[in-house]
LUMVOSE-283331 format. One record per residue (C-alpha): residue number from 1; residue in three letters; x, y, z. Coordinates in steps of 0.02 Angstrom, whole numbers, plus 32768, in hexadecimal, padded with zeros to 4 digits. Layout:
REM residues N
  num  residu    xx    yy    zz
  NUM     ALA     X     Y     Z
...
REM end
This chain:
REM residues 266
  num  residu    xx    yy    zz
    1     UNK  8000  8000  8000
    2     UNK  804C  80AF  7FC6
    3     UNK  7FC3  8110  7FBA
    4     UNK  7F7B  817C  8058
    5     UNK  7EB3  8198  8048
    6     UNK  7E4C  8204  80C7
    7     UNK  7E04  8171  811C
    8     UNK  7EC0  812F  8140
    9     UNK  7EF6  813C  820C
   10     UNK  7F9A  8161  8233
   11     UNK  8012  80B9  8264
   12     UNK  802D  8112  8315
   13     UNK  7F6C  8108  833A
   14     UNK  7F77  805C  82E2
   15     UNK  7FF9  8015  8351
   16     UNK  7F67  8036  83E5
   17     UNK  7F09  7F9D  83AD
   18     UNK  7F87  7F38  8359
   19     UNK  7F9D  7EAA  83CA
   20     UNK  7EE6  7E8B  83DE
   21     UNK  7EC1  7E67  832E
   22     UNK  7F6A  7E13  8310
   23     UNK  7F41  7D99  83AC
   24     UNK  7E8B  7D63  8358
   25     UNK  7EDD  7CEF  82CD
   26     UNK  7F58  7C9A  8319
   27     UNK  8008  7C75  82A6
   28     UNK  803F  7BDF  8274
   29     UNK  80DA  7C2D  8212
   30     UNK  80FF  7CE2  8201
   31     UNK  808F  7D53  81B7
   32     UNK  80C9  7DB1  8115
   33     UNK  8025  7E14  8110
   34     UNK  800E  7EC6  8165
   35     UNK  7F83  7EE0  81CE
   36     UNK  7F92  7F87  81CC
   37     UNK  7F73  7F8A  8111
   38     UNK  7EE7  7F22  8132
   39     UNK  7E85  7F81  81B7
   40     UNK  7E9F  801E  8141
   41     UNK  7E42  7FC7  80AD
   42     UNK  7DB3  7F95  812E
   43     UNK  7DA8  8062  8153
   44     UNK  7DB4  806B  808C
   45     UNK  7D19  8019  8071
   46     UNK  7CCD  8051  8110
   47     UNK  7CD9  810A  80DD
   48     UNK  7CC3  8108  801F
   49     UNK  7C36  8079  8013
   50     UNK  7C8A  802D  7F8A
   51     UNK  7C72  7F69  7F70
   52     UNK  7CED  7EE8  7FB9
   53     UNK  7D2E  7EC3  7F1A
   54     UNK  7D56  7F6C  7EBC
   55     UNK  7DCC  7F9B  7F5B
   56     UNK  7E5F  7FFB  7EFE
   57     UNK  7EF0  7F8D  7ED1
   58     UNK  7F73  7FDB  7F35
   59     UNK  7F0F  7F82  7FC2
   60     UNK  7F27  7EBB  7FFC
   61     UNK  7EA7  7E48  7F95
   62     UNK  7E0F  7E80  7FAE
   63     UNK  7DF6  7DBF  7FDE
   64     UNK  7E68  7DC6  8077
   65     UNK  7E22  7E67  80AB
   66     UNK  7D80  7E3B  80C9
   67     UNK  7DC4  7D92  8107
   68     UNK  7E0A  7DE1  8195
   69     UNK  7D67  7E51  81AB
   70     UNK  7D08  7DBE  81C1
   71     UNK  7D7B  7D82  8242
   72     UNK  7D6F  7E22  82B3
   73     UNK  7CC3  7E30  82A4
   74     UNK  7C99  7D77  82D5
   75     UNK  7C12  7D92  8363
   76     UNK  7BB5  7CEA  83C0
   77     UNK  7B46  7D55  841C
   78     UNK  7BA2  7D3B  84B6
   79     UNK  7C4E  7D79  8498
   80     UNK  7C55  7E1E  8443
   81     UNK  7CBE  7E26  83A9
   82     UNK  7D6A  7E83  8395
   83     UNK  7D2E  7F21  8355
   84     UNK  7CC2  7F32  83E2
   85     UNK  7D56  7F20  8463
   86     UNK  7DB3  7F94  8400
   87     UNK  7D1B  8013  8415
   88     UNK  7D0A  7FF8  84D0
   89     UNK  7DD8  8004  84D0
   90     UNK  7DBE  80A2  848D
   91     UNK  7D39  80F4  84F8
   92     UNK  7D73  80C7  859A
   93     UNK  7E1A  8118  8569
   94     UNK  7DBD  81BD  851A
   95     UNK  7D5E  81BF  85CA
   96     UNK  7DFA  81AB  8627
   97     UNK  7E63  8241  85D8
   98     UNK  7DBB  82A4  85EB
   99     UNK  7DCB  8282  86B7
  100     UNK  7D3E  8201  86B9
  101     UNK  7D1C  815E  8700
  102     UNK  7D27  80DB  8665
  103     UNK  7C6A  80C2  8687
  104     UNK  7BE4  8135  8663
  105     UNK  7B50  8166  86DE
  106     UNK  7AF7  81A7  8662
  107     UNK  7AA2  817A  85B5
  108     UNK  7A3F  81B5  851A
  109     UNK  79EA  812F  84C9
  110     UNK  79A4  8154  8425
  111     UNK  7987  80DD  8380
  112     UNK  7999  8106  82C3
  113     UNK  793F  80A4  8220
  114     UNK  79A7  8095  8190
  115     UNK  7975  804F  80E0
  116     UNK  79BD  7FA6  80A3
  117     UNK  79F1  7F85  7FE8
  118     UNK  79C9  7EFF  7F93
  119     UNK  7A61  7E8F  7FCC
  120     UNK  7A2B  7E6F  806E
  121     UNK  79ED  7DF0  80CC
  122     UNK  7983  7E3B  815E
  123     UNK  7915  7EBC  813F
  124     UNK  7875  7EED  81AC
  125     UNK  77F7  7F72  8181
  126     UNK  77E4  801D  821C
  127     UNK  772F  8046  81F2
  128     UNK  775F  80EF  8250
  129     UNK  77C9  813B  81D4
  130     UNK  77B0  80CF  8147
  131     UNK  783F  808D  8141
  132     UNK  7877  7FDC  80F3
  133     UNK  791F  7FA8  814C
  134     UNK  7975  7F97  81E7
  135     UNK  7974  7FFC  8281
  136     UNK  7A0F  8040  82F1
  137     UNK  7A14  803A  83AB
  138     UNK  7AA3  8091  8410
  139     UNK  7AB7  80D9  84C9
  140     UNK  7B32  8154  84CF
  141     UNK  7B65  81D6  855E
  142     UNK  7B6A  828F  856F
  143     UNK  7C06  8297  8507
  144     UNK  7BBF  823A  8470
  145     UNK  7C27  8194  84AF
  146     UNK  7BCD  80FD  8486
  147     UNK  7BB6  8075  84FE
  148     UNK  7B25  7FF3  849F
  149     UNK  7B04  7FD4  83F4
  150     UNK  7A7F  7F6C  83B2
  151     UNK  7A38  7F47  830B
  152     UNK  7987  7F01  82E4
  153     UNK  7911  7EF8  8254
  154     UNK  78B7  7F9D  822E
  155     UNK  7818  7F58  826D
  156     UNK  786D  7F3C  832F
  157     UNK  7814  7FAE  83BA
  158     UNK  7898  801D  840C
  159     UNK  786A  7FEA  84BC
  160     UNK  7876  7F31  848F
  161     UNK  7922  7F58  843B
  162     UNK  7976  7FD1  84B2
  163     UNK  794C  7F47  854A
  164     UNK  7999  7EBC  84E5
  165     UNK  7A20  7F43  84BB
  166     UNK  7A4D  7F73  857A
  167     UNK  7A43  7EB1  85BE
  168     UNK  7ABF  7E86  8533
  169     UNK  7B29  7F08  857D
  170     UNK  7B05  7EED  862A
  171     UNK  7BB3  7F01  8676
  172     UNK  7BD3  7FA1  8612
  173     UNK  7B3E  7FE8  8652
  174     UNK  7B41  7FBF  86F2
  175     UNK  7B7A  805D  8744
  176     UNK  7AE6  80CC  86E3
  177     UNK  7A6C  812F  875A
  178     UNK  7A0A  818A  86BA
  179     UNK  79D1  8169  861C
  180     UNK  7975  81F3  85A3
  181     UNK  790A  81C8  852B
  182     UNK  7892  820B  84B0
  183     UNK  77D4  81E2  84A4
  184     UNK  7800  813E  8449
  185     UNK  781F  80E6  84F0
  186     UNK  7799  811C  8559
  187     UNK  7752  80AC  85D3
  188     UNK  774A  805F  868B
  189     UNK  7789  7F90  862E
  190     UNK  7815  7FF8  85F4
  191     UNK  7856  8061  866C
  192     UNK  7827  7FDB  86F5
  193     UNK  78A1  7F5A  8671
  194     UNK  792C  7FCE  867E
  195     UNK  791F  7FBE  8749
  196     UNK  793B  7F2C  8745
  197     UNK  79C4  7F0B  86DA
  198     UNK  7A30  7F93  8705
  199     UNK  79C5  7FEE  8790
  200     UNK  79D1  809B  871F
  201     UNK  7938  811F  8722
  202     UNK  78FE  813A  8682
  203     UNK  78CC  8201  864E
  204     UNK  7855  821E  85A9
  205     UNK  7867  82BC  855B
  206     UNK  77BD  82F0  84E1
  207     UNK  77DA  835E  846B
  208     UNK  773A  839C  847D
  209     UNK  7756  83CB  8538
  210     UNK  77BE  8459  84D8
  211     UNK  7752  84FA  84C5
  212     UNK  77E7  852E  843B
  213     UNK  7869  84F3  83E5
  214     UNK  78ED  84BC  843B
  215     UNK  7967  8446  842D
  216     UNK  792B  83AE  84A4
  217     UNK  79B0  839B  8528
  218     UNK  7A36  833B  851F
  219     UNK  79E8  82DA  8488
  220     UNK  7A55  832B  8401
  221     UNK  7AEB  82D5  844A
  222     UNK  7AA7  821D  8401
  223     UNK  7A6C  8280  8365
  224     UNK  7B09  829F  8335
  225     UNK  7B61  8209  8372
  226     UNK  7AEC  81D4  82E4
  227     UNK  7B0C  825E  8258
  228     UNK  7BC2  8217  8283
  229     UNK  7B99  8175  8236
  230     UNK  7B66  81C4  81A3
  231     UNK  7C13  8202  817C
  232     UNK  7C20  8156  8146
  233     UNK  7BEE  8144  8094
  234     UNK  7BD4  807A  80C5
  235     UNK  7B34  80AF  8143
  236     UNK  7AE7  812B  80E2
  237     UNK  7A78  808D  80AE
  238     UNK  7A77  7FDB  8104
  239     UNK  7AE0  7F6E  8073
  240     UNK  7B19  7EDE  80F7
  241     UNK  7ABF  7E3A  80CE
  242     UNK  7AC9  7E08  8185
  243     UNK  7A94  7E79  8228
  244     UNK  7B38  7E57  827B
  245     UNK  7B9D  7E94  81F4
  246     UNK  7B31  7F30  820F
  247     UNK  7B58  7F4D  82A9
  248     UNK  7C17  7F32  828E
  249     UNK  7C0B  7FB5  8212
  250     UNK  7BB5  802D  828E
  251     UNK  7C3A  7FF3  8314
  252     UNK  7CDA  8019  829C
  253     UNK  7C7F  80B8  825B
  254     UNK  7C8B  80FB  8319
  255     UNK  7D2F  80B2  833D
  256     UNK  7D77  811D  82A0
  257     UNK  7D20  81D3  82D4
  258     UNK  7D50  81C8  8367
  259     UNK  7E04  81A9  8360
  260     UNK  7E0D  8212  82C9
  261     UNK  7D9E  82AB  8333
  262     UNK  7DDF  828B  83D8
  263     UNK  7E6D  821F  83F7
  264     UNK  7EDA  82A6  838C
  265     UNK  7EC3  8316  843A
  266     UNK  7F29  82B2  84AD
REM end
């Protein structure tokens, strides 16, 4: 690889997470292949939306590439994949160097339907906005961090989802006293569901509680934790044939703005 593109990161940030994605293959001989070459063509595709096959040829084979994506993003349900590690790797630190505790007390919860094209596989239909595809959950805190991430089909109900969400990430959560919310999630099953998973009070805010516009408070922060995704040229649409591949996307998408928007600081 010779050429530098704009979604490249620099080796010096890439040395950060080395080891873990060297250590998920183990080597039976040494390896002649870069992975820092490799992890550069996953942000190629990630941030252009071009197809597997017409990465550029200055990259590995496009074959190996998404080899090795496939083996990062391996989820079982039960163990959460490499990307995801990398993510929480990532967060905790950003917290850290901001002088706070690695776990949040304090979440936005919010979901977002995207459109699917006609290459995937799971596809649901969200009768509220009309909209054939999937649907994005994420909890972030009051600095845009995200701490869950959960894809459904479009036709999920957000309370349904974000409980599933939050038990899958029980142990992250575990130290959260609030969670805002908008209208979506309103109700006694869920707020009494968050309890008693993570015993967090749950606050609705209605826009039409507003007498003006206003911004709603504090629930801009997950809006643009989700305009960040769309940076990505991959997530402007749902193209991923399979709803974990999804949500590796939207894991790697945060990963890369954040350690291209924050990490740079420290």
């Amino acid at each position: 690889m010779h050429k530098n593109y704009p979604s490249h990161v620099t080796k010096e940030q890439f040395e950060n997470i080395r080891l873990i994605l060297e250590n998920v293959k183990k080597k039976t001989k040494p390896r002649n292949l870069d992975l820092y070459e490799v992890f550069c063509a996953v942000l190629y595709v990630l941030k252009s939306g071009c197809q597997w096959r017409m990465l550029p040829k200055n990259f590995p084979k496009w074959q190996t590439v998404y080899y090795y994506f496939q083996i990062w993003s391996k989820n079982n349900g039960k163990e959460p994949s490499i990307w995801q590690l990398i993510l929480k790797k990532l967060v905790r630190k950003v917290r850290i160097n901001n002088h706070r505790k690695e776990k949040t007390s304090f979440c936005i919860i919010d979901s977002q339907s995207v459109k699917n094209t006609d290459t995937t596989k799971n596809k649901g239909y969200d009768a509220g906005k009309k909209i054939s595809g999937i649907k994005r959950h994420i909890a972030v805190d009051s600095q845009g961090l995200p701490h869950a991430i959960y894809v459904t089909t479009a036709e999920k109900t957000d309370r349904n989802s974000a409980i599933i969400m939050i038990q899958n990430e029980k142990e992250n959560l575990s130290t959260v006293q609030k969670i805002i919310v908008d209208a979506g999630y309103t109700g006694e099953k869920f707020a009494s569901a968050i309890k008693t998973i993570i015993n967090a009070n749950v606050e609705v805010v209605k826009r039409n509680e507003l007498h003006s516009f206003v911004v709603l408070p504090k629930r801009w922060v997950v809006e643009r934790s989700f305009a960040w995704l769309e940076k990505c040229w991959r997530l402007w649409k749902n193209c991923e044939r399979k709803l974990n591949t999804s949500l590796q996307m939207i894991v790697l998408s945060l990963y890369f703005n954040f350690i291209k928007k924050i990490l740079n600081r420290f």
